[in-house]
C-alpha positions as CSV (number, residue, x, y, z in Angstrom):
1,X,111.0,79.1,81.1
2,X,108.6,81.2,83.8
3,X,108.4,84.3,85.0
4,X,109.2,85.0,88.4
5,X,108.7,88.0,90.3
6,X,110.2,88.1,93.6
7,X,109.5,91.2,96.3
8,X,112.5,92.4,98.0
9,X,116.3,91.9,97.7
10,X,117.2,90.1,100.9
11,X,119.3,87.4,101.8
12,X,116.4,84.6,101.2
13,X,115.1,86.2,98.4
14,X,118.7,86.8,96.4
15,X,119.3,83.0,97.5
16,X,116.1,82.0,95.7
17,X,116.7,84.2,92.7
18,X,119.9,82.5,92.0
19,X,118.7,78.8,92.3
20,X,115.5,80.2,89.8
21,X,117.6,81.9,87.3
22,X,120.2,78.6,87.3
23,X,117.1,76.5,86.4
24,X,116.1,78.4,83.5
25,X,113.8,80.6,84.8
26,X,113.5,84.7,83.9
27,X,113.9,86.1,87.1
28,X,113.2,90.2,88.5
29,X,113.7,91.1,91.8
30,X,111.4,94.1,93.1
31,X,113.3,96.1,95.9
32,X,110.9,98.9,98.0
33,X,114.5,100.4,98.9
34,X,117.6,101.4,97.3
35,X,119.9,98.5,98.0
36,X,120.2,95.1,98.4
37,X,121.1,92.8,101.4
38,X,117.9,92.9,103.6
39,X,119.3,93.7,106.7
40,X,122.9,93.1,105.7
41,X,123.4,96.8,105.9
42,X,126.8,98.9,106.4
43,X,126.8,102.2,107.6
44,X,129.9,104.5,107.1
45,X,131.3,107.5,108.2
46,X,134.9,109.5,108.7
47,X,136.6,106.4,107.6
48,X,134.4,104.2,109.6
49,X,132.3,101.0,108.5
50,X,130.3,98.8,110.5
51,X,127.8,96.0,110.3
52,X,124.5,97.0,111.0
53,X,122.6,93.6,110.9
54,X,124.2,90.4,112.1
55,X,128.1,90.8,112.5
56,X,129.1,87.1,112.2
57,X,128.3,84.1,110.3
58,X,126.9,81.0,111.5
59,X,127.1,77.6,109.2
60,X,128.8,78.9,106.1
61,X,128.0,75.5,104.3
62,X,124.6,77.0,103.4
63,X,126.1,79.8,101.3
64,X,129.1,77.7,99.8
65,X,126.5,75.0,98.9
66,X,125.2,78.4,97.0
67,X,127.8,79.5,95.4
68,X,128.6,75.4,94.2
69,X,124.7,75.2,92.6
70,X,124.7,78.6,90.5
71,X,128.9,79.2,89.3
72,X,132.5,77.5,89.0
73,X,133.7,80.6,91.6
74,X,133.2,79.0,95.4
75,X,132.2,81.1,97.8
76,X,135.9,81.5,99.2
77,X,136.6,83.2,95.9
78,X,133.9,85.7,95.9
79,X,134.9,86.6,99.9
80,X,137.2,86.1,102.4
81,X,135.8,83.8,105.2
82,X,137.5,84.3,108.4
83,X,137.4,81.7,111.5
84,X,136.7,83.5,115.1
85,X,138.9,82.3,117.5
86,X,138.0,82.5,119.9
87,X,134.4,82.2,119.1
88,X,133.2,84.4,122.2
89,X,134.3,85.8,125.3
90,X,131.7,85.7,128.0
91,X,131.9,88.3,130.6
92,X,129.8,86.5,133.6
93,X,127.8,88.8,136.4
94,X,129.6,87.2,139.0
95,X,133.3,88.8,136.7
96,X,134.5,85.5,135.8
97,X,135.8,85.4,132.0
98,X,135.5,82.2,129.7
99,X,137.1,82.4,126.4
100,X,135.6,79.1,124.1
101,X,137.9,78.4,121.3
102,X,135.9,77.7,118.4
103,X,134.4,74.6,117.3
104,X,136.9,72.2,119.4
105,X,134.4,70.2,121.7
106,X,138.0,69.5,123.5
107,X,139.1,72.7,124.0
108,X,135.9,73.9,125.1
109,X,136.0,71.6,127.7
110,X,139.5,72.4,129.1
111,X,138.3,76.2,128.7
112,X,134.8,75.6,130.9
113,X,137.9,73.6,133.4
114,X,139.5,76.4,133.8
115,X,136.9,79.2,134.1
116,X,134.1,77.9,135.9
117,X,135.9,74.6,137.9
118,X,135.9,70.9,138.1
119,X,132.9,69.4,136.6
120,X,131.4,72.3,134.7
121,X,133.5,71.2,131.2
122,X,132.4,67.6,132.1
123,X,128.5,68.9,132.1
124,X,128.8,70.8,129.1
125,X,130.3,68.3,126.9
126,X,127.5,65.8,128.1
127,X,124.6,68.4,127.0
128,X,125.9,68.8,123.9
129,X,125.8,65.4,123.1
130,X,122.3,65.5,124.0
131,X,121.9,68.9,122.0
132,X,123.2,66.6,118.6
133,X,120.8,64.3,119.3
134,X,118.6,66.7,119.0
135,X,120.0,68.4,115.7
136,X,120.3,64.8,113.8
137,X,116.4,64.4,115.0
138,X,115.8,67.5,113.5
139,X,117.8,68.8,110.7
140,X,115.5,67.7,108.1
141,X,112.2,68.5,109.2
142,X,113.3,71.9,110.3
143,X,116.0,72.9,108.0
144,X,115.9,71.1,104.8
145,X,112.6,70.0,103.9
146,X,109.4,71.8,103.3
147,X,107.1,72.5,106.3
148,X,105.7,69.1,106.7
149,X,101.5,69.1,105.8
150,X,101.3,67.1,109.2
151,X,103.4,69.7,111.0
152,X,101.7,69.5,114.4
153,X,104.1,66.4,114.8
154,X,106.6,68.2,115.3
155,X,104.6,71.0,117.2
156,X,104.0,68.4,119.7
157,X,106.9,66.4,120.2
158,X,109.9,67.3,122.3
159,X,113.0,65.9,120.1
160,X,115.5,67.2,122.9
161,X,116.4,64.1,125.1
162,X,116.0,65.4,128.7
163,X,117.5,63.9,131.4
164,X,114.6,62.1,134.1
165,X,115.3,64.3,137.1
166,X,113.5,63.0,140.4
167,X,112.1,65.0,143.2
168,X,109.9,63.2,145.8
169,X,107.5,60.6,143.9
170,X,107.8,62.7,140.3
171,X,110.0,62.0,137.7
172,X,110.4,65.0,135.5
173,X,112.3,65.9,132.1
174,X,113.2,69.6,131.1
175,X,110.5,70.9,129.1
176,X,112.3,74.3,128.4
177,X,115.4,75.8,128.2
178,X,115.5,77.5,131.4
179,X,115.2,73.9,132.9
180,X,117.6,72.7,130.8
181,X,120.3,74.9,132.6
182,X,118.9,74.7,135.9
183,X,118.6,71.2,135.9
184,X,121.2,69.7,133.8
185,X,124.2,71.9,133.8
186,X,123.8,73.1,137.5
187,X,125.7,76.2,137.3
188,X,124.0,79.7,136.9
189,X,127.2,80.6,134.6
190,X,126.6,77.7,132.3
191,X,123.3,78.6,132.4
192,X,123.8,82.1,131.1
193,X,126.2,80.3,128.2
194,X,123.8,78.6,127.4
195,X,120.5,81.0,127.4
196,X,122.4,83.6,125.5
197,X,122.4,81.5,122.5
198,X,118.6,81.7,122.5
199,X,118.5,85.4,123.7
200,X,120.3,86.5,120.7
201,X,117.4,85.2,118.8
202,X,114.9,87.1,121.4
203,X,113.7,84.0,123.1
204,X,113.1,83.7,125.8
205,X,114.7,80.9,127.6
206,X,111.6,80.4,130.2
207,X,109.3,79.6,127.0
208,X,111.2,78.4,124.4
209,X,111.5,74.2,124.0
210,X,113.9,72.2,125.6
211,X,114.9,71.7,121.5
212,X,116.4,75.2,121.6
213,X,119.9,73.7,122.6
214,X,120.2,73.2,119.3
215,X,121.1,76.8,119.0
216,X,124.1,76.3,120.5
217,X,125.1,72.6,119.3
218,X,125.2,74.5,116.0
219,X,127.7,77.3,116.9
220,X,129.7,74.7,118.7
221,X,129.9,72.0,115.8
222,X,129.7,74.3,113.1
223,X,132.7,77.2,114.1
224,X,132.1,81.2,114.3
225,X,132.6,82.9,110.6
226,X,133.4,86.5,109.9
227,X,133.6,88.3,106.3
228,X,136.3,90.0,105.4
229,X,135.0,93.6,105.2
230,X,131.6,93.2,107.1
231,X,128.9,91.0,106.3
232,X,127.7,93.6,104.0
233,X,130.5,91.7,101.5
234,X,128.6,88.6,101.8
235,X,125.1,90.2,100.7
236,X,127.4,91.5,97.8
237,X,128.8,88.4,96.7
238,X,125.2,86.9,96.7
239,X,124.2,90.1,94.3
240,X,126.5,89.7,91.8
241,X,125.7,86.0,92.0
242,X,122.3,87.3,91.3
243,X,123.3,89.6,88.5
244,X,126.1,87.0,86.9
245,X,122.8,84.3,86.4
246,X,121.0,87.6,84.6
247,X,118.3,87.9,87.8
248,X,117.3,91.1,87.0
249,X,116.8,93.7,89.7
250,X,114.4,97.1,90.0
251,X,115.2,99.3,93.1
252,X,112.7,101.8,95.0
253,X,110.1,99.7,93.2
254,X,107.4,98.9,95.9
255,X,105.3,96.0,95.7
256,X,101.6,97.0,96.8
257,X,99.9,94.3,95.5
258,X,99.9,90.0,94.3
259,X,97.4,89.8,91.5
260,X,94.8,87.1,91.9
261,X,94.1,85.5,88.9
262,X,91.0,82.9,89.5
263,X,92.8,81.9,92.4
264,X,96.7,81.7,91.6
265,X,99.1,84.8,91.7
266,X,99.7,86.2,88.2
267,X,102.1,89.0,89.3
268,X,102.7,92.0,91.0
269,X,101.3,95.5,91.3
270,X,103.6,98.3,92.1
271,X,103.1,101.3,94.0
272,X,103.4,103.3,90.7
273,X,100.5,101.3,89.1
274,X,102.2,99.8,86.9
275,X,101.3,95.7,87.1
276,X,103.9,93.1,86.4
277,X,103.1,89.7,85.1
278,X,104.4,86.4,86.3
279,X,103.7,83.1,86.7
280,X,105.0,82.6,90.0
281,X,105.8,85.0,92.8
282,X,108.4,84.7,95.5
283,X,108.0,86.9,98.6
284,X,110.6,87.9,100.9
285,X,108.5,90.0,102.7
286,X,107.2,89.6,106.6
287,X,104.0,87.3,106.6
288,X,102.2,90.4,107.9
289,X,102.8,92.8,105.3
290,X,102.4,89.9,102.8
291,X,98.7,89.3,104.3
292,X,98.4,92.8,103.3
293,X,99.5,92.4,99.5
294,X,97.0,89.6,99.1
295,X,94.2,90.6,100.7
296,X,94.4,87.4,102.4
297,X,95.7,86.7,106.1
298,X,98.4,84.5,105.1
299,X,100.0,84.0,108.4
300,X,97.3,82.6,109.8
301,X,96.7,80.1,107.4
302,X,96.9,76.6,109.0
303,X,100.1,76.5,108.8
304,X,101.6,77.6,112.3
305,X,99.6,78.5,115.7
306,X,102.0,81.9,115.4
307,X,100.1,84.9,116.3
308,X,101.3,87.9,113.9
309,X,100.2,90.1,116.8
310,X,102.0,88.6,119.2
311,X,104.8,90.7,120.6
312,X,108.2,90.7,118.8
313,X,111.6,91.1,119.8
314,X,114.4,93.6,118.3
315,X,117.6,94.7,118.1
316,X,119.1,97.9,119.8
317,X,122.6,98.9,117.7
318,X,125.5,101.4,119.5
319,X,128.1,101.9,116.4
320,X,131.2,103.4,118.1
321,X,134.0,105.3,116.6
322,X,137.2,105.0,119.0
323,X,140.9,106.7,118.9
324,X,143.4,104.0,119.8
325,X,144.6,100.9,118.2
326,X,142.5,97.6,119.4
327,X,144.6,96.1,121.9
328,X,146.8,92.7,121.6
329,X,144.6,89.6,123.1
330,X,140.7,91.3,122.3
331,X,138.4,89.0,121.4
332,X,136.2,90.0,118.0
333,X,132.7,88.8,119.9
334,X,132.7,89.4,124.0
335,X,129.0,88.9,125.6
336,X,128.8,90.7,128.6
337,X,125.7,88.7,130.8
338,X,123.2,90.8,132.7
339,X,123.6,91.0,136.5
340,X,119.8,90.6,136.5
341,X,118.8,87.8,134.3
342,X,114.7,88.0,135.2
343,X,114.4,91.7,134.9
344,X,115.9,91.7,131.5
345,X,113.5,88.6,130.3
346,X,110.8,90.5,132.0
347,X,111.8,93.5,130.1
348,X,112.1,92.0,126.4
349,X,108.6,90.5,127.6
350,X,107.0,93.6,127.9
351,X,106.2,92.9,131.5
352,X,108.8,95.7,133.3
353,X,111.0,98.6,132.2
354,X,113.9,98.4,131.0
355,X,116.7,96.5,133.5
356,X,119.7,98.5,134.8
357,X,122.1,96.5,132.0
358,X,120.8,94.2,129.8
359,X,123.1,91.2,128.6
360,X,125.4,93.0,125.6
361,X,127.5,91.4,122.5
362,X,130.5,93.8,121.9
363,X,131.9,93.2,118.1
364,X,135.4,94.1,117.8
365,X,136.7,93.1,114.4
366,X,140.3,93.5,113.5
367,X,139.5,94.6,109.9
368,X,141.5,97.4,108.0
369,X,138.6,98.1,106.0
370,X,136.1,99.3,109.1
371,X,138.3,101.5,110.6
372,X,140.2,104.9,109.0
373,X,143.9,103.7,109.9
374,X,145.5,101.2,112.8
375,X,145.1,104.3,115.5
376,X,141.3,103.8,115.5
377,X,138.8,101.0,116.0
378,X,135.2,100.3,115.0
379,X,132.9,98.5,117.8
380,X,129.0,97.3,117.5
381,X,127.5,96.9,120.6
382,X,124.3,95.4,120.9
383,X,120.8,94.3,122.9
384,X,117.9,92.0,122.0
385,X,114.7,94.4,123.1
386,X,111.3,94.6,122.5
387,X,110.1,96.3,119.5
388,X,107.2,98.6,121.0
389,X,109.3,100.4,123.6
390,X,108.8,103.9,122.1
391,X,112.6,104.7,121.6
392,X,112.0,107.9,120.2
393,X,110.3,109.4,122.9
394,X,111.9,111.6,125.2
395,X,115.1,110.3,124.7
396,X,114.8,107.1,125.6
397,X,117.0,105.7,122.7
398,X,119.8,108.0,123.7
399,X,119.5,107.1,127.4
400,X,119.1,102.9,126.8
401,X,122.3,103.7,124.5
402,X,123.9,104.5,127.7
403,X,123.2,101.4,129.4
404,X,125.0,99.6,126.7
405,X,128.3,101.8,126.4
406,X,128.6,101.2,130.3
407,X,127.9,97.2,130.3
408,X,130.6,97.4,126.8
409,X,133.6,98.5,129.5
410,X,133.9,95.2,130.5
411,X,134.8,94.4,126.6
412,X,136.6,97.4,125.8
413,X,139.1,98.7,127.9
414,X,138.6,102.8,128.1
415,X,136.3,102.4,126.1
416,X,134.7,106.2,127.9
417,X,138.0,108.0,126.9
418,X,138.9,106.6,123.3
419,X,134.7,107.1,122.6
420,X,135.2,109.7,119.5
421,X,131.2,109.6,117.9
422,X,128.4,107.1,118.5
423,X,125.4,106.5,116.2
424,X,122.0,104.7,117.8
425,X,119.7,102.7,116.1
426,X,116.8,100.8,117.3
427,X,114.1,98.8,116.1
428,X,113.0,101.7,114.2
429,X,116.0,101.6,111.7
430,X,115.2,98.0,111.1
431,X,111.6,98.4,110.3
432,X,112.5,101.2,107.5
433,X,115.3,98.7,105.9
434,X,113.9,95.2,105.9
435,X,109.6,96.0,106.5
436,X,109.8,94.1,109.4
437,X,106.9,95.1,111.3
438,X,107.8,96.8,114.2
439,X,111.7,96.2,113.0
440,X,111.4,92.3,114.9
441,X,113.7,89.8,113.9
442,X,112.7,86.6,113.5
443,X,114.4,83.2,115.1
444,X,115.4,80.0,113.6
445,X,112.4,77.4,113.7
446,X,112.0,74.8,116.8
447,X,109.8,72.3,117.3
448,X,107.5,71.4,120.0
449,X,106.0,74.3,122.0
450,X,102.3,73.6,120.5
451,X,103.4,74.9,117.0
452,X,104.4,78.4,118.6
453,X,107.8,78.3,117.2
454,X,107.3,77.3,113.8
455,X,107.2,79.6,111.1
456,X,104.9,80.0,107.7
457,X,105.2,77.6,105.3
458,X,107.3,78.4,102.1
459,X,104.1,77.5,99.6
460,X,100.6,79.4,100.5
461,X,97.3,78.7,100.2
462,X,97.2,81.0,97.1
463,X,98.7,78.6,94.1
464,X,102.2,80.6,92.6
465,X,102.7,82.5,95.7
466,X,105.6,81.4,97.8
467,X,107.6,82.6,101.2
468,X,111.1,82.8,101.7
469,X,113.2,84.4,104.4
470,X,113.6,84.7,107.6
471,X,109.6,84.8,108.6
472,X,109.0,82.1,106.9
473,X,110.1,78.5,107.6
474,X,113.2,77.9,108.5
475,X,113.2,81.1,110.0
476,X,115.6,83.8,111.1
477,X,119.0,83.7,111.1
478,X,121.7,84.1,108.1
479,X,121.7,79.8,107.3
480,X,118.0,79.6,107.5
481,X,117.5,82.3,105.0
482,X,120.2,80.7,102.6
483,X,117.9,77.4,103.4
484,X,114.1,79.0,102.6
485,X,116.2,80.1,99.6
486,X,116.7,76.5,98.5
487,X,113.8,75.1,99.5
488,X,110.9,77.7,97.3
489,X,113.5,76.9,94.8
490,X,113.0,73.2,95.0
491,X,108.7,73.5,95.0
492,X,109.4,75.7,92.1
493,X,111.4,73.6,89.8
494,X,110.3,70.2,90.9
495,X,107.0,70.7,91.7
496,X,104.9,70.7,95.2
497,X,106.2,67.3,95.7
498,X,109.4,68.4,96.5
499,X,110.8,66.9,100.0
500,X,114.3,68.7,100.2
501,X,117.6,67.5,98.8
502,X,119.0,64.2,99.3
């Protein structure tokens, strides 16, 4: 039996615990805040709830598989997992509406038919052939195996299978996203379908690989989940997991410190002095701050080519209390597309102010336990942005909070009239919660792109210290973190030999 200390209660981390304390091992969590989740958050108010971190779950094998490997009670018995249909509305720039049904490659079609005209159902459903190529190339060196030692095979090597386009006396293949839409699915609309799944991440469809289509093979294939409740049930669930497997857990204990011990990690110091031993640590910390802990810069490590400097992208959160019952026929998720698709790239780049309305995801979930009684409603409304924009200053939270409302309208029907109360919360909020610097969130892992998109390995160059969670490979998202979970589990237990499940 070890000791295992692991740094912060997020989704990741809790995943991890549970696998440890399954195997045997005596497990304490060390939590810098009062609560667990990460940033599975709920805030609450005059019978209101909402969701303050993601609102929807993606790929809900990764936390059933879970719930199989550490208890008898499935995951279905612990919450109640509800299919979206449809699994987004998209409101277009141009005003044309496209509702997809959820993870029917038929009725996706027929709805793309109907929407956008003869031909643009036909293109889709070839891409996203091409897009499962690309997931069944790579699944397992991106999701369920450790970071490979030789990584920069898959830094250079574009697994998305590009159509040859011609022009004069080149051939060419699409070597990002971007080109992906322009060139393959021909119609600025399914373009925009397409890029959003990578904006939602805070890529940038101009940069990010080719591979990124992935993003939305895996929505399509995979289906649109929501907890009934919030999300904030599922980081629950995964607690008392924790708690059922005796993982023990210390709140508003900050870790300062991973003690070196002639070059492995011994334990952890806390900010009250007080040093806890251990002979392995698990941190589910950003790769920044954990540089800090060690004394070492740990990002940089060989690993990735990722620049811990570089700039990150947030999230910008409207929560909005509303009088009046949500109306027959709303759809829980609408995405409302920016008129101006540049200016708001350009923006999250850093490279202009903010655009006049950036590309929006309304949440509108008809859940009896978010709202005070059926004659009110609870909406998130939200933005990708970049996390150095000063939103405290001068009001500038308050006034980008505006933009949002207005783009909402097109997803919420008097939305201006019903609007009771509104909280804002930027990247700020974030940062305070989960220690993100700068409050970024962090996107699922890609390949190609030099290494760029890649994150930390789940081992570290200091023996006993491990990653897990969304900075770290697999990266962000809620399946990737239930997947770093697994995988520090598996070098743990079996040893740094371990190449994923079979």
């Amino acid at each position: 039996m070890a000791r295992i200390a692991v740094i912060g209660a997020g989704m990741g981390a809790m995943a991890a615990a549970a696998r440890l304390a399954v195997a045997g091992h005596r497990v304490t969590v060390y939590e810098r805040t009062e609560t667990y989740g990460g940033a599975l958050r709920r805030f609450e108010r005059d019978g209101f709830a909402f969701d303050t971190g993601p609102g929807l779950l993606p790929l809900p094998a990764v936390w059933r598989d879970l719930f199989v490997k550490t208890g008898k009670e499935p995951l279905e018995e612990c919450v109640d997992l509800v299919e979206v249909d449809p699994a987004a509305r998209h409101v277009f720039a141009d005003g044309t509406v496209l509702d997809l049904p959820n993870a029917s490659r038929a009725g996706v079609v027929a709805a793309l038919e109907g929407a956008l005209g003869a031909g643009a159902g036909e293109r889709w459903g070839e891409f996203l052939l091409r897009a499962r190529d690309t997931w069944d190339r790579t699944r397992r060196p991106l999701l369920e195996e450790p970071l490979w030692p030789n990584w920069q095979v898959l830094a250079e090597r574009e697994p998305y299978p590009a159509l040859a386009r011609r022009r004069l006396l080149r051939t060419r293949r699409a070597a990002t996203l971007a080109e992906v839409g322009a060139w393959e699915l021909r119609d600025p609309r399914l373009a925009a379908l397409l890029e959003s799944h990578a904006l939602a991440h805070g890529l940038d469809p101009r940069t990010a690989p080719a591979n990124a289509a992935v993003l939305a093979y895996m929505e399509h294939a995979f289906g649109t989940w929501y907890v009934r409740g919030g999300l904030r049930e599922l980081a629950r669930a995964v607690y008392e997991r924790c708690l059922a497997r005796r993982v023990a857990f210390t709140f508003s204990a900050e870790v300062t410190g991973v003690v070196d011990k002639d070059g492995r990690a011994a334990g952890v110091e806390l900010a009250d002095g007080t040093v806890v031993e251990a002979d392995h640590v698990v941190a589910g910390v950003d790769p920044v701050r954990l540089g800090g802990l060690t004394g070492h810069p740990l990002y940089g490590d060989g690993a990735v080519r990722a620049d811990p400097a570089a700039r990150r992208p947030g999230r910008f959160t409207v929560l909005l209390a509303l009088r009046g019952a949500r109306e027959a026929g709303a759809a829980h998720r609408t995405i409302v597309h920016a008129p101006d698709r540049d200016a708001e790239l350009d923006f999250l780049a850093g490279r202009r102010g903010e655009p006049a309305r950036p590309t929006v995801t309304v949440l509108r979930p008809d859940d009896a336990a978010l709202r005070p009684d059926a004659a009110h409603e609870s909406v998130v409304v939200s933005a990708v942005v970049p996390t150095t924009a000063g939103w405290g200053a001068d009001g500038a939270g308050e006034r980008f909070a505006d933009l949002l409302v207005a783009a909402a309208e097109a997803a919420v029907p008097g939305l201006r009239e019903r609007l009771m109360w509104r909280e804002v919360r930027t990247p700020d909020h974030t940062e305070r919660e989960t220690g993100a610097v700068g409050g970024g969130i962090p996107a699922p892992a890609l390949a190609a792109g030099g290494g760029r998109f890649l994150h930390p390995a789940n081992s570290t160059p200091l023996a006993g210290l491990y990653r897990v969670g969304g900075w770290s490979h697999p990266g962000g998202g809620l399946p990737h973190a239930g997947m770093s979970g697994a995988l520090v589990a598996g070098l743990i237990v079996e040893g740094p030999d371990f190449r994923g499940s079979q």
